[in-house]
ROMARMAR-988101 format. One record per residue: residue in three letters; x, y, z of N, C-alpha, C in turn. Coordinates in nm, 4 decimals. Layout:
BEGIN
SEZA  aa      nxx      nyy      nzz     caxx     cayy     cazz      cxx      cyy      czz
SEZA ALA        X        Y        Z        X        Y        Z        X        Y        Z
...
This chain:
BEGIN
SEZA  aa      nxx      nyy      nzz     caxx     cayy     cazz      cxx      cyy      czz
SEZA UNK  -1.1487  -1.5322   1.0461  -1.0706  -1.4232   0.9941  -1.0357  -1.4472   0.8473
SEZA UNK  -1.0016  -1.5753   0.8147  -1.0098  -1.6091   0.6741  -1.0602  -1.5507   0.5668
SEZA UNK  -1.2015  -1.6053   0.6094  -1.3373  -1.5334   0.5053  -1.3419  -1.3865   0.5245
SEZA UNK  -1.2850  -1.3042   0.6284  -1.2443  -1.2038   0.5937  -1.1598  -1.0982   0.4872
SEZA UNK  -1.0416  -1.1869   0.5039  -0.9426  -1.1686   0.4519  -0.9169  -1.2005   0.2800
SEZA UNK  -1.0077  -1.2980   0.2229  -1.0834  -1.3914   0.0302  -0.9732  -1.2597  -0.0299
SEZA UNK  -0.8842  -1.2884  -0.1139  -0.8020  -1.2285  -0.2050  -0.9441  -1.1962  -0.3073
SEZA UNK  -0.8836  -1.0692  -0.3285  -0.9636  -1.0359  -0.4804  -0.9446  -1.0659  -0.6335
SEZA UNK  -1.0076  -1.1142  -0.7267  -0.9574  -1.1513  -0.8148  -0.9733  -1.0963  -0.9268
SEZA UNK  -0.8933  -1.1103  -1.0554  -0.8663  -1.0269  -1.1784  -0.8100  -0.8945  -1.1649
SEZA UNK  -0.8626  -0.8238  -1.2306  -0.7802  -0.6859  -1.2784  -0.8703  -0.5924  -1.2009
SEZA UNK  -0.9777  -0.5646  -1.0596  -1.0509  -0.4604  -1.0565  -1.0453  -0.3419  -0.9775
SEZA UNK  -1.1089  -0.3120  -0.9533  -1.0726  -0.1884  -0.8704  -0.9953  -0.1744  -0.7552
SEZA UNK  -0.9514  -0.0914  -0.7170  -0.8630  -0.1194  -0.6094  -1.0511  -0.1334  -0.5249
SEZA UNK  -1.0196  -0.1990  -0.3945  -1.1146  -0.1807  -0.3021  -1.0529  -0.1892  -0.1425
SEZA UNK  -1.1335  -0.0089  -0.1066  -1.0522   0.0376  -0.0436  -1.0915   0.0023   0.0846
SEZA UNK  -1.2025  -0.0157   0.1144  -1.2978  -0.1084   0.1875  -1.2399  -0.2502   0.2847
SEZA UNK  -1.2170  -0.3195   0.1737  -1.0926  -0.4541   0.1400  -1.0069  -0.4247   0.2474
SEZA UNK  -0.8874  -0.3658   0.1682  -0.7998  -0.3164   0.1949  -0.7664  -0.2290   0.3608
SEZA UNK  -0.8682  -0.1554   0.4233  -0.9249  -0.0964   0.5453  -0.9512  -0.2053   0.6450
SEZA UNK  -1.0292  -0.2805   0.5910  -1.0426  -0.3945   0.6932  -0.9072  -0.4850   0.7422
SEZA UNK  -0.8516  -0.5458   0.6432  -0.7524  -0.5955   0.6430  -0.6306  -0.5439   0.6854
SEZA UNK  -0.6076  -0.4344   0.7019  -0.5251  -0.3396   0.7452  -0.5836  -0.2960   0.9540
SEZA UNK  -0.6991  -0.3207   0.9178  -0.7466  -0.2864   1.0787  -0.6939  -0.4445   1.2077
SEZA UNK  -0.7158  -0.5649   1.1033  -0.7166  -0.6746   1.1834  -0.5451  -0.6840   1.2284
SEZA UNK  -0.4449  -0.6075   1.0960  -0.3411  -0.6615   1.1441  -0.2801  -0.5114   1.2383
SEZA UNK  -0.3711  -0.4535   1.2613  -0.3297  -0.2830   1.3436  -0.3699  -0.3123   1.4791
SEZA UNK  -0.5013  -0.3390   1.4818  -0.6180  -0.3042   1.6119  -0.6456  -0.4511   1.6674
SEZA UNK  -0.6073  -0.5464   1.6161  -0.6920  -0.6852   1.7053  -0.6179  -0.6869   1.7919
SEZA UNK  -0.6899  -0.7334   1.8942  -0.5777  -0.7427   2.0428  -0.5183  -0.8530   2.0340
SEZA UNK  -0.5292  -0.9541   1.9311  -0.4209  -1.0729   1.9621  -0.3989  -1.1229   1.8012
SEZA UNK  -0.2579  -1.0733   1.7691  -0.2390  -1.1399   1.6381  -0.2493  -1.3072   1.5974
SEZA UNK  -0.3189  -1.3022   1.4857  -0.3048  -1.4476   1.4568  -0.1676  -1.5190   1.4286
SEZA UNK  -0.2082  -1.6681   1.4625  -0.0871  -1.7483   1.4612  -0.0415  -1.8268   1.3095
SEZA UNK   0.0260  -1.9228   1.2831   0.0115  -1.9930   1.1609  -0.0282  -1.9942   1.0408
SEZA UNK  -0.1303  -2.0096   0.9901  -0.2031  -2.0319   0.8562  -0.2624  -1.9102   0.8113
SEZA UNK  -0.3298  -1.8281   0.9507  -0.3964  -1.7401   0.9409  -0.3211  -1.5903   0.9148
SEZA UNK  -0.1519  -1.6088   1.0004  -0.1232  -1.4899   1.0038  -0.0593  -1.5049   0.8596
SEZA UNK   0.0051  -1.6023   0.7634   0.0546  -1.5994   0.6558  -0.0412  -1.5314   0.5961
SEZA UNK  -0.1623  -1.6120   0.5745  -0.2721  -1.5232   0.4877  -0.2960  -1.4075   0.4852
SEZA UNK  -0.2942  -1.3423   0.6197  -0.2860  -1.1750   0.6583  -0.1809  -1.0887   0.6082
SEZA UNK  -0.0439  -1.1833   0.5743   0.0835  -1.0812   0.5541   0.0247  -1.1083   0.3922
SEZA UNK   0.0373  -1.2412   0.3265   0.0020  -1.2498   0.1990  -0.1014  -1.1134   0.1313
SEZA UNK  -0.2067  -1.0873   0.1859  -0.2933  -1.0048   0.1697  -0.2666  -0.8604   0.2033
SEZA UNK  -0.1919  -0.8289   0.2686  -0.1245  -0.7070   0.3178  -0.0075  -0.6660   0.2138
SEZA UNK   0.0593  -0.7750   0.1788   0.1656  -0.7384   0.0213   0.1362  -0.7085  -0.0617
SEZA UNK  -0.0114  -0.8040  -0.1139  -0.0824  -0.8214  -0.2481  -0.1236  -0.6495  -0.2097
SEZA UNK  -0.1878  -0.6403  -0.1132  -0.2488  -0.4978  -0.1189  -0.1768  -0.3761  -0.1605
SEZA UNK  -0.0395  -0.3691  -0.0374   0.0821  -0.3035  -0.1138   0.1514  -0.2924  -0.2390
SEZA UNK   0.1503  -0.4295  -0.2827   0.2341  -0.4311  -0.4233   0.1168  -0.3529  -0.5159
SEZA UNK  -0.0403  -0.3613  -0.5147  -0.1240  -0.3086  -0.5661  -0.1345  -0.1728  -0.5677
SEZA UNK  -0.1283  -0.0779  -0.4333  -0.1390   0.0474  -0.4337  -0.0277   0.1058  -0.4636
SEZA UNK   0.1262   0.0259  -0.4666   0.2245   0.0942  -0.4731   0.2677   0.1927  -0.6160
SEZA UNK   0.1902   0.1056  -0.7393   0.2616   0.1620  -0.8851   0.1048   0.2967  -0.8396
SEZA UNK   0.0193   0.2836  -0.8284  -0.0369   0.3974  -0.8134  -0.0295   0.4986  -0.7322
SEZA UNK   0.0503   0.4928  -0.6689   0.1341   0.6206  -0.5525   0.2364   0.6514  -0.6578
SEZA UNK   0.2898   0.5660  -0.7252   0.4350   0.6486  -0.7795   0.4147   0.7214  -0.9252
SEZA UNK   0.2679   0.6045  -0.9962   0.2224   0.7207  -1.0762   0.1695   0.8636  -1.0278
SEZA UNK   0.1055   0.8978  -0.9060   0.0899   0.9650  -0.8970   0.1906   1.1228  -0.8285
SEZA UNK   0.2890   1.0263  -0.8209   0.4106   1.1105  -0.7378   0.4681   1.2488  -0.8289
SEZA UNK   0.4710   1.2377  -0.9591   0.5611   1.3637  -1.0152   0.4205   1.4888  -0.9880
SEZA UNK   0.2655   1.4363  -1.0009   0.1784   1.5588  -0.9775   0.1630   1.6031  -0.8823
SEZA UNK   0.2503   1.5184  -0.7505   0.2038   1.5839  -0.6162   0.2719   1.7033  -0.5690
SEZA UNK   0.2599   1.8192  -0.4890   0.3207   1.8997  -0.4317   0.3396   1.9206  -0.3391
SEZA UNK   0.4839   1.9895  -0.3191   0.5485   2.0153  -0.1866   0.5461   1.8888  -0.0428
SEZA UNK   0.4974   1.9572   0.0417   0.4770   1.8189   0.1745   0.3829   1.7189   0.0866
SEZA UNK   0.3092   1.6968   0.0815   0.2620   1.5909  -0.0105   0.3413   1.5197  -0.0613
SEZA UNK   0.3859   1.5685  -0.1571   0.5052   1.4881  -0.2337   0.5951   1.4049  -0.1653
SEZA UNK   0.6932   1.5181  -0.0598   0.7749   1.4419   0.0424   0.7069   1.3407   0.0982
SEZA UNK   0.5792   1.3910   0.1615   0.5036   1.2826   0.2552   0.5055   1.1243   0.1269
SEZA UNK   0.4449   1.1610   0.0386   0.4486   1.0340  -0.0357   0.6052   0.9206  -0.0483
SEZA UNK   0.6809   0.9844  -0.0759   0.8234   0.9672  -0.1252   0.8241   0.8551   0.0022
SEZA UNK   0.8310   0.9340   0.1627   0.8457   0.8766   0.2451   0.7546   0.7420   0.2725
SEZA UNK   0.6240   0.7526   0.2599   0.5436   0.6083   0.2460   0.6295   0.5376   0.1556
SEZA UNK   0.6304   0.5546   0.0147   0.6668   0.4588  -0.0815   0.8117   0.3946  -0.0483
SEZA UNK   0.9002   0.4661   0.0397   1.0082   0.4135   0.0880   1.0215   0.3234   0.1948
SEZA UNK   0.8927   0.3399   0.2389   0.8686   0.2392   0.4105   0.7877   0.1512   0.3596
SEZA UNK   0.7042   0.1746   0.2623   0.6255   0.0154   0.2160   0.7600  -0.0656   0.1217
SEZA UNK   0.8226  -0.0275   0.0513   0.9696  -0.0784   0.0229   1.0086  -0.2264   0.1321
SEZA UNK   1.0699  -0.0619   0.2378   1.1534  -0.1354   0.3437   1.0356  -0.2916   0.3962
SEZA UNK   0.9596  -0.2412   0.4051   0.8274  -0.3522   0.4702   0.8334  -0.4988   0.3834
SEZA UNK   0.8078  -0.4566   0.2541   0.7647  -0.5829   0.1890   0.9345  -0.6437   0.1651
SEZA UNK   1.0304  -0.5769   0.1914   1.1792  -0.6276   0.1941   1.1474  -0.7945   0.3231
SEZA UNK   1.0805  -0.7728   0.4183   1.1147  -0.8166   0.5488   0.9868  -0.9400   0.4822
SEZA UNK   1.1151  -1.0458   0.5380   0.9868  -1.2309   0.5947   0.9373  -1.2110   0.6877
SEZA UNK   0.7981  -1.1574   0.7034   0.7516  -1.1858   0.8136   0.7034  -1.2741   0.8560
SEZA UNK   0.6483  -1.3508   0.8144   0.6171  -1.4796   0.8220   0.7193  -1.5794   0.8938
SEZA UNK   0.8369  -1.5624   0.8702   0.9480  -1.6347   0.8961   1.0054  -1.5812   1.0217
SEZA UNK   0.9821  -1.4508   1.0157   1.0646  -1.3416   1.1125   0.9895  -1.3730   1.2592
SEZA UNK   0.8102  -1.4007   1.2109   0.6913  -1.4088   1.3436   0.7630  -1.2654   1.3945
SEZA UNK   0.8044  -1.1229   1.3603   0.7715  -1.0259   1.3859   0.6365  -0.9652   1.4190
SEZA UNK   0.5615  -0.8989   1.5279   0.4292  -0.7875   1.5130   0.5006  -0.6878   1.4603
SEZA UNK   0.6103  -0.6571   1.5340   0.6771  -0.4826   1.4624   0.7121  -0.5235   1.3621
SEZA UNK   0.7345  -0.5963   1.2442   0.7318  -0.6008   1.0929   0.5784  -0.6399   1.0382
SEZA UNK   0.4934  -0.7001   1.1059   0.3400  -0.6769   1.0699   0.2900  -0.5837   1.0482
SEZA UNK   0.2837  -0.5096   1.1622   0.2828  -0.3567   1.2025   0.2916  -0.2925   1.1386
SEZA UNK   0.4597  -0.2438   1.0603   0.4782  -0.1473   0.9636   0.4348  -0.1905   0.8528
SEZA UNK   0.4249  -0.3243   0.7930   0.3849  -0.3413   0.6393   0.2352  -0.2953   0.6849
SEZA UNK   0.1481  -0.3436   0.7778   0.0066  -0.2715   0.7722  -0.0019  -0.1236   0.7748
SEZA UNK   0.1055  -0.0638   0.8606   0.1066   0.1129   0.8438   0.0872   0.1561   0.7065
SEZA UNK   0.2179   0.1134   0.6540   0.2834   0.1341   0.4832   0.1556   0.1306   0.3911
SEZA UNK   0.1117  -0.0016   0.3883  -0.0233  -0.0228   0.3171  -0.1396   0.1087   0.3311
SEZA UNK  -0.2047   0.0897   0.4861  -0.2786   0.2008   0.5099  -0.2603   0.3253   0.4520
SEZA UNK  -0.1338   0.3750   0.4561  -0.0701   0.5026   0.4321  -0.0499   0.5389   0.2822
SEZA UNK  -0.0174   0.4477   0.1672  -0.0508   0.4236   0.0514  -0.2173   0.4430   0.0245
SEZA UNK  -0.2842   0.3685   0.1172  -0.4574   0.3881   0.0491  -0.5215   0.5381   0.0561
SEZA UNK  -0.4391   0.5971   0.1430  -0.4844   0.7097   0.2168  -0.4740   0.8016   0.1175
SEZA UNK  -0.3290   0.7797   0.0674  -0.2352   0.8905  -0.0725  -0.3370   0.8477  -0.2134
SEZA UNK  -0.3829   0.7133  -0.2237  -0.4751   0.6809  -0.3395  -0.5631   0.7664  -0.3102
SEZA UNK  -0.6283   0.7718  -0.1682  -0.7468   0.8291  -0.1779  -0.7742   0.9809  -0.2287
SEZA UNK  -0.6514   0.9908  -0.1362  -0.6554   1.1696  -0.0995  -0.5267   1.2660  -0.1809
SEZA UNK  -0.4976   1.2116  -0.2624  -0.3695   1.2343  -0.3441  -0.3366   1.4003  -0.3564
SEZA UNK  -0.4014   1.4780  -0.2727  -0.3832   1.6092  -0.2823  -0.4174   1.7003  -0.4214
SEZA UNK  -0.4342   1.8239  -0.4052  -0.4290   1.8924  -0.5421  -0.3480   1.8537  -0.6024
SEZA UNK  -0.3339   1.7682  -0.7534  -0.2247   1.7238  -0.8320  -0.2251   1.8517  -0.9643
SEZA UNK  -0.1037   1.8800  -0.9774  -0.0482   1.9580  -1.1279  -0.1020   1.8790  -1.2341
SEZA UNK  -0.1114   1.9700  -1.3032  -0.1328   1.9380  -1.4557  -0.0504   1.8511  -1.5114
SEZA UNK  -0.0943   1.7165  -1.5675   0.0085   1.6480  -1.6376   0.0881   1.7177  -1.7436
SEZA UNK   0.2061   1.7448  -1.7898   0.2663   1.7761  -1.8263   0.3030   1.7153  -1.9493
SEZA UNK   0.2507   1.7730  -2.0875   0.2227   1.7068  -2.2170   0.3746   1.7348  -2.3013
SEZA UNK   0.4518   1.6498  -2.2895   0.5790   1.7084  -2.4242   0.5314   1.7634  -2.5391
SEZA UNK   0.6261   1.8635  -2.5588   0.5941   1.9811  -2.6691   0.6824   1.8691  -2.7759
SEZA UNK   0.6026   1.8110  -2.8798   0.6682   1.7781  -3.0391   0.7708   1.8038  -3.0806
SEZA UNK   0.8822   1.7780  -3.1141   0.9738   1.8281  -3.1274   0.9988   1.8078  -3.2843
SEZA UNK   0.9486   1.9540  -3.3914   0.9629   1.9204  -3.5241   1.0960   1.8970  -3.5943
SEZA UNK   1.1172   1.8106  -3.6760   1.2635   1.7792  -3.7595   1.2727   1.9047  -3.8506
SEZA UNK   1.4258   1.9717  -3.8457   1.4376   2.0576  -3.9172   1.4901   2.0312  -4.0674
């Protein structure tokens, strides 16, 4: 599960791929990992979150209506998530939601809805 899980390195793309997988092992495996392995899983599940998170909130003032709300509400539960030791806690229901949160962030990267026009400040000339 390790070599699954290889952190990505430098500045590149988000990869959503990555991110999907890693999000499936800590959703869908029928038996969470223990020790070394499950640190690495939450480690990688934060890194992922803390990653998609500034790009949900950049994208938050263009979103509309339910969208928007819907977003607001992810970005507030991946919050609450990465608040919690899980590691320490050996919670699944705090595994759980930081993998929801994450997922639910990649989803809003992906699918970010019809976004508004960025909104350019009008100059404001000195009189």
């Amino acid at each position: 599960m390790i070599a699954l899980l290889q952190a990505r390195s430098g500045s590149a793309p988000i990869d959503a791929d990555h991110i999907r997988r890693t999000c499936a092992l800590a959703l869908w495996e029928p038996a969470l990992p223990t020790g070394e392995e499950r640190a690495h899983l939450v480690g990688c599940l934060r890194g992922q979150t803390q990653l998609l998170m500034p790009e949900t909130q950049q994208l938050l003032p263009r979103m509309q209506g339910e969208h928007q709300r819907t977003a607001q509400h992810v970005i507030a539960s991946a919050n609450r998530a990465l608040a919690i030791d899980i590691v320490t806690a050996r919670q699944a229901d705090a595994l759980h939601n930081l993998a929801t949160a994450c997922r639910a962030l990649l989803v809003l990267h992906e699918f970010p809805s019809p976004l508004r026009t960025p909104q350019t400040p009008v100059p404001v000339r000195p009189d």
